[in-house]
RODO-2510 file (C-alpha; in nm, 4 decimals, decimal comma):
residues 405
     n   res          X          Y          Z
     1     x     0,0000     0,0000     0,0000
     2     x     0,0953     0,3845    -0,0727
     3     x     0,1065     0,4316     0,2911
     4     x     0,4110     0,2307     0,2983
     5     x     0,6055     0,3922     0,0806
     6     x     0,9118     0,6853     0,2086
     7     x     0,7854     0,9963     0,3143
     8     x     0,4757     0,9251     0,2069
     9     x     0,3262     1,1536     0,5007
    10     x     0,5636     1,4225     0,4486
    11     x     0,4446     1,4149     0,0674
    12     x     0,0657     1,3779     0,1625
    13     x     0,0926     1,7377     0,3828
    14     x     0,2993     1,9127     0,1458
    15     x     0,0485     1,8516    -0,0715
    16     x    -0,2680     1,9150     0,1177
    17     x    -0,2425     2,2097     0,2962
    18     x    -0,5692     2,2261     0,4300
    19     x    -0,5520     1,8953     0,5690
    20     x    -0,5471     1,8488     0,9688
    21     x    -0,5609     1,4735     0,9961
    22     x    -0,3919     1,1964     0,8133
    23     x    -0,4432     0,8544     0,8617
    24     x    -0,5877     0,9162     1,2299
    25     x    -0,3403     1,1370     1,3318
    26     x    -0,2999     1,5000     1,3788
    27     x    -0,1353     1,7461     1,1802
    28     x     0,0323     2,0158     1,3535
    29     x     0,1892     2,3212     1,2173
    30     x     0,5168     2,2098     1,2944
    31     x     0,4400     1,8741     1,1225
    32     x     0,3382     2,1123     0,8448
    33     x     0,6482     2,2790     0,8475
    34     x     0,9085     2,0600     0,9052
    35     x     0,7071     1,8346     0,5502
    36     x     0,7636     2,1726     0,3542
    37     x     1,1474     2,2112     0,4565
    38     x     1,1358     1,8477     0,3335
    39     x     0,9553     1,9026     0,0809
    40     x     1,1733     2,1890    -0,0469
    41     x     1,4825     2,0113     0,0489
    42     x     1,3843     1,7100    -0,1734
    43     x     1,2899     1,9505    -0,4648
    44     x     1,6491     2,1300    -0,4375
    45     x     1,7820     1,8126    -0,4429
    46     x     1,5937     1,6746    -0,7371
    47     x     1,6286     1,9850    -0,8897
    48     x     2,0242     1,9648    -0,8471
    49     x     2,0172     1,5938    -0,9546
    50     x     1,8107     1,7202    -1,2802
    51     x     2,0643     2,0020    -1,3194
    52     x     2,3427     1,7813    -1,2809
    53     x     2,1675     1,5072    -1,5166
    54     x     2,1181     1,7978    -1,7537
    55     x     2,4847     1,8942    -1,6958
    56     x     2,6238     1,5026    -1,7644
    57     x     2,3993     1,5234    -2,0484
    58     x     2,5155     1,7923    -2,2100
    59     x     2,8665     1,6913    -2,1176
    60     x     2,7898     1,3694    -2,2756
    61     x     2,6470     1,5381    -2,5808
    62     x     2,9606     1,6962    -2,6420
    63     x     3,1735     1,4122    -2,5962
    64     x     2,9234     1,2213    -2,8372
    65     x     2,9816     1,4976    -3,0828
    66     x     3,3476     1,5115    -3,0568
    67     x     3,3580     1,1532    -3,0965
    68     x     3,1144     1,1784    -3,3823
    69     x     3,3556     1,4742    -3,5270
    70     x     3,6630     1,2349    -3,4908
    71     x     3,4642     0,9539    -3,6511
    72     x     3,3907     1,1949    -3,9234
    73     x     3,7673     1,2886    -3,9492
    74     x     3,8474     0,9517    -3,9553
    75     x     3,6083     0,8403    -4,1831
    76     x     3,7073     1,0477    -4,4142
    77     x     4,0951     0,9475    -4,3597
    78     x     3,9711     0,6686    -4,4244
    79     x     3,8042     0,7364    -4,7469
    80     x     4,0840     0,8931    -4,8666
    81     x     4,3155     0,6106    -4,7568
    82     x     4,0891     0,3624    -4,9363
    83     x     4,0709     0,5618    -5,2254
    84     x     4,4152     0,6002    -5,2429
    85     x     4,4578     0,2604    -5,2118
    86     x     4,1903     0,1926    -5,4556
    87     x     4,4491     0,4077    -5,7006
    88     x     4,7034     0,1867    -5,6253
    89     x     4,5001    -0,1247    -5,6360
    90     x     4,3370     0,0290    -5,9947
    91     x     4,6747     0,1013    -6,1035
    92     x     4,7879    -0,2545    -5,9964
    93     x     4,5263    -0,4080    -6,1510
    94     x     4,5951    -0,2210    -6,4754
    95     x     4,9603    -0,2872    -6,4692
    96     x     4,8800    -0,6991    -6,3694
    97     x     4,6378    -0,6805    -6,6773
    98     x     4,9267    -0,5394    -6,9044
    99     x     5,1771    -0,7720    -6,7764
   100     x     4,9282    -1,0673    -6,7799
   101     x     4,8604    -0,9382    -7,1971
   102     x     5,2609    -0,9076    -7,2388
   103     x     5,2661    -1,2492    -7,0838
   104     x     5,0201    -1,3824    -7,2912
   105     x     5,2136    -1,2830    -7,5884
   106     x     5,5295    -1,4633    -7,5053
   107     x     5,3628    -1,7634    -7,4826
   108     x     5,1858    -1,7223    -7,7824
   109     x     5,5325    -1,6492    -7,9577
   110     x     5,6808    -1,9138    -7,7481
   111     x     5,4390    -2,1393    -7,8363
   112     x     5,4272    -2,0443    -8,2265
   113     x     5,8309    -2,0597    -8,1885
   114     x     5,7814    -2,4303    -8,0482
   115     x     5,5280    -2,5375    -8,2869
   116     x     5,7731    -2,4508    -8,5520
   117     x     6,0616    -2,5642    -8,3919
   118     x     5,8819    -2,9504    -8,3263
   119     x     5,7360    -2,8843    -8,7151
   120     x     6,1142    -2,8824    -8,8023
   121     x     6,1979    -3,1718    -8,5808
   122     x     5,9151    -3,3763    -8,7337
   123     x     6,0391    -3,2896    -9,0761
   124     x     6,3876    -3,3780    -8,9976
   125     x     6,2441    -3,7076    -8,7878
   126     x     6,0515    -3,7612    -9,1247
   127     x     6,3133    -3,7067    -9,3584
   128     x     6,5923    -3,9891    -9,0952
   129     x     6,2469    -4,2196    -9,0971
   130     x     6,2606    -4,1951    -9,4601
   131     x     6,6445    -4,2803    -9,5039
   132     x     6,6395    -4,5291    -9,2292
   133     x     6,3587    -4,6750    -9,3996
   134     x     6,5402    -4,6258    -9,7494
   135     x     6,8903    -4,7322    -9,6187
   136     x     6,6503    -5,0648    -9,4980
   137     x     6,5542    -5,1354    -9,8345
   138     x     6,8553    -5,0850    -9,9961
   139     x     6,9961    -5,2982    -9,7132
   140     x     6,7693    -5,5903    -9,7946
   141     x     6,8248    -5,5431   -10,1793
   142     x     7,1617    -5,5236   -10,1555
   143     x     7,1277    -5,8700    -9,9074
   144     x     6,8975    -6,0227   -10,1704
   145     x     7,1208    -5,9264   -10,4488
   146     x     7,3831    -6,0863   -10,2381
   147     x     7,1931    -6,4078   -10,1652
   148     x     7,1160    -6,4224   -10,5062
   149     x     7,5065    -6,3789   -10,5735
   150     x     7,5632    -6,6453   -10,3013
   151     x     7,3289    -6,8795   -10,4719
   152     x     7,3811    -6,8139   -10,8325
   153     x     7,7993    -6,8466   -10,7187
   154     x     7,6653    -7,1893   -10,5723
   155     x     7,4941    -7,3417   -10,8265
   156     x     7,7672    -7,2333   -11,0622
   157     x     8,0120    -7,4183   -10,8036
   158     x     7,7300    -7,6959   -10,7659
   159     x     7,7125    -7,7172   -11,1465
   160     x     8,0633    -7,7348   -11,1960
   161     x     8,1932    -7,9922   -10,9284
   162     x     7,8715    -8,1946   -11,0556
   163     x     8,0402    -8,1841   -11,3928
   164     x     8,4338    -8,2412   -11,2869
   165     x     8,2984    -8,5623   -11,0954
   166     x     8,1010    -8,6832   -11,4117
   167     x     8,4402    -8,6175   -11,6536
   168     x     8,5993    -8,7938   -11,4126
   169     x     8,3560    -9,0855   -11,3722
   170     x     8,3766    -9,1233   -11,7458
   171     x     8,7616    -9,0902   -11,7696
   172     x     8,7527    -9,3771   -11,4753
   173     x     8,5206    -9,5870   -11,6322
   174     x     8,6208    -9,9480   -11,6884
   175     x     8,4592    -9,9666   -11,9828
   176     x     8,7890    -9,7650   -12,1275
   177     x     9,0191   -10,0142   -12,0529
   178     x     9,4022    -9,9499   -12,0462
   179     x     9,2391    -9,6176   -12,1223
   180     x     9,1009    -9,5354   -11,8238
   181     x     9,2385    -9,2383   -11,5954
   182     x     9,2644    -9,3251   -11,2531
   183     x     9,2134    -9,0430   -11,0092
   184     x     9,3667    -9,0098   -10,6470
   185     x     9,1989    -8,6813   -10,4449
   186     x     9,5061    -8,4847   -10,3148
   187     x     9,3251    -8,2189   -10,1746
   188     x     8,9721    -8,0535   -10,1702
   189     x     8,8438    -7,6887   -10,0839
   190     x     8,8633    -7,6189    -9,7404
   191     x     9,1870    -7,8301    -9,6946
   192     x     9,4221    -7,6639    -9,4502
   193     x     9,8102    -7,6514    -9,5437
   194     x     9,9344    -7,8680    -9,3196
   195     x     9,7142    -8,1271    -9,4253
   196     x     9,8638    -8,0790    -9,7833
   197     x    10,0398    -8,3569    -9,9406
   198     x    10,4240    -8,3021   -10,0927
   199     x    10,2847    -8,3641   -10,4499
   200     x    10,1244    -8,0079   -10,4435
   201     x    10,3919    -7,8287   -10,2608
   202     x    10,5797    -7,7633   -10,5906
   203     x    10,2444    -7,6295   -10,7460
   204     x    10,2137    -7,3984   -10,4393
   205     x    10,5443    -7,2991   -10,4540
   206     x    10,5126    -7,1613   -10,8308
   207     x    10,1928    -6,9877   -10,7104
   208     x    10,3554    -6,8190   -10,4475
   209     x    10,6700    -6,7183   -10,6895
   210     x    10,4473    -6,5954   -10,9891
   211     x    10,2148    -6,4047   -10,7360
   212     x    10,4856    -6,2003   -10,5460
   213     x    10,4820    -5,8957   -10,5713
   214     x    10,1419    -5,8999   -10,5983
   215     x     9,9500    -5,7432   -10,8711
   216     x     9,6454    -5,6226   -10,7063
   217     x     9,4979    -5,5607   -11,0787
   218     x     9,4688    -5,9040   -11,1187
   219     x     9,3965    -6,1748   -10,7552
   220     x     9,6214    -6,4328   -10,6812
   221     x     9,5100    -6,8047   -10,7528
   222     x     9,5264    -7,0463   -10,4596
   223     x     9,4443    -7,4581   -10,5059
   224     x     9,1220    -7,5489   -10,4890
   225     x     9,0917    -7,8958   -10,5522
   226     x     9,3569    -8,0998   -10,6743
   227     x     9,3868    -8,4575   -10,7568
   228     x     9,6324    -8,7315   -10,8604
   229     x     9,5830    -8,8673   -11,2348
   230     x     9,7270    -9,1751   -11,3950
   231     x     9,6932    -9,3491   -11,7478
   232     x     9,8481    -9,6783   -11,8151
   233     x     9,8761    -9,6177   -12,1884
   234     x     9,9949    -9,2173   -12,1590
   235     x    10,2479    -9,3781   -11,8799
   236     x    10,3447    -9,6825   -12,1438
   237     x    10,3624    -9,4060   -12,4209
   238     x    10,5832    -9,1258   -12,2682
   239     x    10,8152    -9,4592   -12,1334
   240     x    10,8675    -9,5995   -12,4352
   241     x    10,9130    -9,2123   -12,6490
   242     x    11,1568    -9,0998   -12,3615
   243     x    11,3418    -9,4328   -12,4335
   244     x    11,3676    -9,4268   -12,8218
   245     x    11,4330    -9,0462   -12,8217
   246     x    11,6708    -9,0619   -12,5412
   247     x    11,8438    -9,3871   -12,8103
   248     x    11,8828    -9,2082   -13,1187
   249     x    11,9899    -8,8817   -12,9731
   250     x    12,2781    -8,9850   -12,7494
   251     x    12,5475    -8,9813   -13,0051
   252     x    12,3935    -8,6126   -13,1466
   253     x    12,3971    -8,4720   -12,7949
   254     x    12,6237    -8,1686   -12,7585
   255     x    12,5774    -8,0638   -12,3775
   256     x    12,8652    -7,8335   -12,4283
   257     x    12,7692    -7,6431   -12,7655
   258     x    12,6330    -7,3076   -12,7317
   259     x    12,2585    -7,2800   -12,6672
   260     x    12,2614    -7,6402   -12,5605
   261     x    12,2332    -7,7733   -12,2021
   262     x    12,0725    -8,0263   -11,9598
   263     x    11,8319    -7,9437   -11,8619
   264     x    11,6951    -7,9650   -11,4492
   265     x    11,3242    -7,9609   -11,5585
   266     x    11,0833    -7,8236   -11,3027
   267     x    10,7010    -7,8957   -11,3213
   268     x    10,5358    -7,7849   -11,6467
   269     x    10,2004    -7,6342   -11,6471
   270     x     9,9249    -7,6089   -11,9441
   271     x     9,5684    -7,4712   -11,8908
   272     x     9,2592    -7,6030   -11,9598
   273     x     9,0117    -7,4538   -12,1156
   274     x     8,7500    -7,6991   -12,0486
   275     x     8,6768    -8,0309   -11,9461
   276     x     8,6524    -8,1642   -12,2772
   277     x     9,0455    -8,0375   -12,3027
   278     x     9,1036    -8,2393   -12,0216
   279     x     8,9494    -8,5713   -12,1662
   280     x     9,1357    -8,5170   -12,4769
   281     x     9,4709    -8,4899   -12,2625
   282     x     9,3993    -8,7964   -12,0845
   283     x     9,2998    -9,0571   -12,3468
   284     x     9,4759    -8,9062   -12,6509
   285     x     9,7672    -8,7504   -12,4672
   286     x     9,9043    -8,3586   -12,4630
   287     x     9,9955    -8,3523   -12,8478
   288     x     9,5711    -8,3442   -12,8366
   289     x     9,6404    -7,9968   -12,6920
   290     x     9,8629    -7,8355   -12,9141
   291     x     9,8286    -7,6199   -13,1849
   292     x     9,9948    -7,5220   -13,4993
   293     x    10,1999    -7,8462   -13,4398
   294     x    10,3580    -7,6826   -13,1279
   295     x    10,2692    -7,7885   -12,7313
   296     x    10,3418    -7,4967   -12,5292
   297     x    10,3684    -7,5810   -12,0835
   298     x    10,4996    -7,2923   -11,8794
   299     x    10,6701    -7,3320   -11,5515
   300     x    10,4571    -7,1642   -11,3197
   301     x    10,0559    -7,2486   -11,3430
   302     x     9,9708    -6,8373   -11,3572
   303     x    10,1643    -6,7890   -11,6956
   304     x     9,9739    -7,1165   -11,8461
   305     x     9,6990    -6,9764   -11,7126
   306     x     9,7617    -6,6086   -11,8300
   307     x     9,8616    -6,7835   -12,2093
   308     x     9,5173    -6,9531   -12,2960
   309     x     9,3506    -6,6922   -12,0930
   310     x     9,1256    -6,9203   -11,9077
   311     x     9,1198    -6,7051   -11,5754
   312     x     8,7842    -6,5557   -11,6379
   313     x     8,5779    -6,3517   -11,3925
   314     x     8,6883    -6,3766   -11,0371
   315     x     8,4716    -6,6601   -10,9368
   316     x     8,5886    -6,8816   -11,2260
   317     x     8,7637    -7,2512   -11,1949
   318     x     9,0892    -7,2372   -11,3551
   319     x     9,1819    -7,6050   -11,4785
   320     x     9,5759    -7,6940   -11,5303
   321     x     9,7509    -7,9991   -11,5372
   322     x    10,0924    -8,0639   -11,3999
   323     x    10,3336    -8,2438   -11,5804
   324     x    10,6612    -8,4099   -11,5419
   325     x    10,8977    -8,4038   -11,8493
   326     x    11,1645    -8,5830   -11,9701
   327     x    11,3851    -8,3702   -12,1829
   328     x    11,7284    -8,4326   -12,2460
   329     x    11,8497    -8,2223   -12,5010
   330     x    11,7079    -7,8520   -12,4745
   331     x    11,7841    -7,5907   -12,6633
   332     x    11,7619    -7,2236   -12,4929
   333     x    11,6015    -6,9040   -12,6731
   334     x    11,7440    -6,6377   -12,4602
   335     x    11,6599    -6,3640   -12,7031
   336     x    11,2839    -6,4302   -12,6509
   337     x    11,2175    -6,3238   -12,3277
   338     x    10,8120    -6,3642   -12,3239
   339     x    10,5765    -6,5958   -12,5768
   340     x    10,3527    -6,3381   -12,7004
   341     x    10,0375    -6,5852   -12,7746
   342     x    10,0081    -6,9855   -12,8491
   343     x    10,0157    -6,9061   -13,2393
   344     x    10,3497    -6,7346   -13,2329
   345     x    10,4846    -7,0738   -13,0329
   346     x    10,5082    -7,2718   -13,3864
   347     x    10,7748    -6,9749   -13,5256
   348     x    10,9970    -7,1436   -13,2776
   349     x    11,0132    -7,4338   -13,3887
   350     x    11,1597    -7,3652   -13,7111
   351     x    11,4200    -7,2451   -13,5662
   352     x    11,5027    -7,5482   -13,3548
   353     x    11,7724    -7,8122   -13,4714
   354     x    11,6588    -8,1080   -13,5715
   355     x    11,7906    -8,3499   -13,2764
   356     x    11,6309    -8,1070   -13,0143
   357     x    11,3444    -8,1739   -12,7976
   358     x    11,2116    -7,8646   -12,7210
   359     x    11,3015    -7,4963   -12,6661
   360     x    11,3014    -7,2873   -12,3936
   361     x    11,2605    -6,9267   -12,3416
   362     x    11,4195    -6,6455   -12,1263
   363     x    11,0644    -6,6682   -11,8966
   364     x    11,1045    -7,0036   -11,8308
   365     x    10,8163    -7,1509   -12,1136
   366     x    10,8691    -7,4505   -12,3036
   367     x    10,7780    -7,4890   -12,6526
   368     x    10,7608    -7,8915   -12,7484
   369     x    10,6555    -8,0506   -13,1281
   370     x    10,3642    -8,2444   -13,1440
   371     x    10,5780    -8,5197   -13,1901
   372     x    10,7413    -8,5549   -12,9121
   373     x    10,4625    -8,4602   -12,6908
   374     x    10,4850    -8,7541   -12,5137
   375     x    10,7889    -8,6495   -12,3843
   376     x    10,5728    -8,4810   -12,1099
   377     x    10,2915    -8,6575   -11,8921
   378     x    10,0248    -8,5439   -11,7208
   379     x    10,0699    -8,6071   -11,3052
   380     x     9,8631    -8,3616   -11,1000
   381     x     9,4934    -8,2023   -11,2558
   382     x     9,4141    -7,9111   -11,0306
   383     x     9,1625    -7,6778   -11,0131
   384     x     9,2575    -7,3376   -10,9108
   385     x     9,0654    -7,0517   -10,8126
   386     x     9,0255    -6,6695   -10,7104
   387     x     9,0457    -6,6483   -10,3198
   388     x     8,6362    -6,6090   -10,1848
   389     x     8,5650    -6,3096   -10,0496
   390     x     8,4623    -6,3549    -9,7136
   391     x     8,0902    -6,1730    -9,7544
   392     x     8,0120    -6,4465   -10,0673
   393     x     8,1514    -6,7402    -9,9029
   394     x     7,8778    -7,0111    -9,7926
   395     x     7,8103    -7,0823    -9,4680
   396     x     7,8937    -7,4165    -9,5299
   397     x     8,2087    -7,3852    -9,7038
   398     x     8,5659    -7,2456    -9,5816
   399     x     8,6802    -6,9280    -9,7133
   400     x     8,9710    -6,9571    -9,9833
   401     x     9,1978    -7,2669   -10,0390
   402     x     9,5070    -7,4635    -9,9928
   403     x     9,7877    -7,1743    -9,9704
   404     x    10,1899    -7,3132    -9,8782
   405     x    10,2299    -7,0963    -9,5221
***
């Protein structure tokens, strides 16, 4: 209730002056007058708590403005910061967007540099494809040209050795009789030196003399095959001729005359032109060889070889036989130093006594009549041949041939 509340009675007689009792009790003047000093004394006070509220206010006021003021200010240091900053950021940005369009340039000029660059590269990787791929072909043409080479060389040598043994089968055959040629094998391609029998050392020998120096316009010739021949009747023939002509000429003989002398006969040598040269050799004898009535042999197989001009190309069999004569009375030609062909053999001749069995020249050929051909028989047929070059040899053959180390 209100009568509860502070100075409620002090209020309640202030207010009502005319009032004399209040709440069953009296009011006296002093009651009166001590609610009005009260009363008063309350008012100053609220009136100097209003005046100081008024004063706080208006002190607050002005703080609240100076703080607004120095909001302002800073605001707008603010404003200008940011929109010098903004400056800077705009020119920033511009500057990024220039660099970031320079940029963009390189690497468009880079990358139009590179494209060319790896258009160049794939040109040149194009062209080496194309002469790998060319040197590939040529590679397999030139290895099919060579295996065709190989083969066709082959079949040649196939053909050839095929042939030799049939000449020889038919020279062999017993159907010839005394006729027939018997043939030992000495040696056949492939067969090393050491396993060389003595009857070829003096072919290798004469090789190795003709060959040195070597003329490297013309290859050497090495054995190929070589084989031991013998005929009963040639044998019984050149026997019984070296007996009769050795008879009748021993009172003639004039070992002591001028351009007379005995002669130490080496091997003789006379190409081959073909096996059918060979099968006239053996069953008819050498005289079947001559021509122009004169049988010409040379001492070293490359000169007989050179003089019927049966090399051929460098993969060519070169037939000769070697032969073992019998002369006794030889008359020496000194002034000839080189027979110039078979044909100019016979001119010779003519000048030959009559009592001599053949002539010999300053290069070591002997020129023999037709006659007397039997004076000379056939002991060794070989076969000789350009060395192989290593590239065309078959893989199932050895390189070269017999060759005197």
């Amino acid at each position: 209730p209100v009568v509860f509340q502070e100075n409620y009675r002090a209020y309640a007689v202030c207010a009502l002056p005319q009032i004399a009792w209040l709440d069953g009790a009296e009011v006296h003047g002093d009651d009166r007058a001590a609610a009005e000093d009260n009363f008063v004394q309350r008012a100053l006070e609220f009136n100097d708590r209003v005046e100081e509220l008024h004063r706080s206010h208006r002190e607050e006021l002005r703080a609240i403005e100076l703080g607004r003021m120095k909001s302002v200010r800073e605001a707008d240091d603010i404003k200008e910061q940011l929109l010098a900053q903004f400056v800077k950021l705009q020119d920033v940005v511009v500057a990024g967007r220039e660099k970031v369009r320079r940029e963009h340039a390189r690497q468009l000029r880079i990358r139009e540099q590179n494209l060319d660059r790896l258009k160049l590269q794939l040109n040149e990787l194009k062209t080496q494809h194309s002469k790998i791929l060319d040197d590939l072909e040529h590679a397999e043409q030139d290895a099919l040209a060579e295996d065709e080479q190989i083969f066709t060389s082959v079949s040649r040598r196939a053909r050839l050795e095929l042939q030799e043994a049939v000449a020889m089968a038919e020279l062999s055959s017993a159907d010839r009789g005394d006729r027939a040629v018997a043939f030992q094998v000495l040696c056949s391609e492939g067969t090393s030196s050491a396993a060389m029998p003595s009857e070829l050392k003096a072919l290798c020998l004469s090789l190795e003399r003709s060959q040195e120096p070597r003329d490297d316009a013309e290859p050497p010739l090495l054995v190929n095959r070589a084989s031991k021949v013998f005929s009963r009747h040639l044998y019984d023939d050149h026997v019984a001729t070296v007996s009769q002509d050795t008879k009748r000429g021993k009172d003639t003989a004039h070992p002591n005359k001028p351009g007379w002398a005995r002669d130490n006969i080496p091997p003789l040598y006379i190409a081959l032109p073909d096996l059918e040269a060979l099968k006239l050799a053996l069953l008819g004898g050498l005289g079947e060889l001559a021509e122009s009535g004169a049988l010409t042999l040379c001492s070293d197989p490359r000169s007989a070889v050179r003089l019927r001009g049966t090399g051929g190309s460098s993969d060519a069999k070169c037939r000769v036989l070697q032969c073992r004569a019998n002369f006794h009375r030889v008359h020496f030609a000194e002034r000839v130093p080189q027979l110039a062909s078979l044909k100019s053999a016979s001119s010779h001749l003519r000048t030959m006594p009559t009592d001599c069995q053949a002539v010999r020249l300053a290069d070591g050929t002997y020129i023999v009549e037709t006659a007397k051909a039997s004076l000379v028989l056939p002991v060794i047929y070989a076969i000789l041949a350009r060395p192989v070059e290593p590239h065309l040899a078959p893989p199932d053959r050895a390189v070269g041939s017999v060759r005197l180390s």
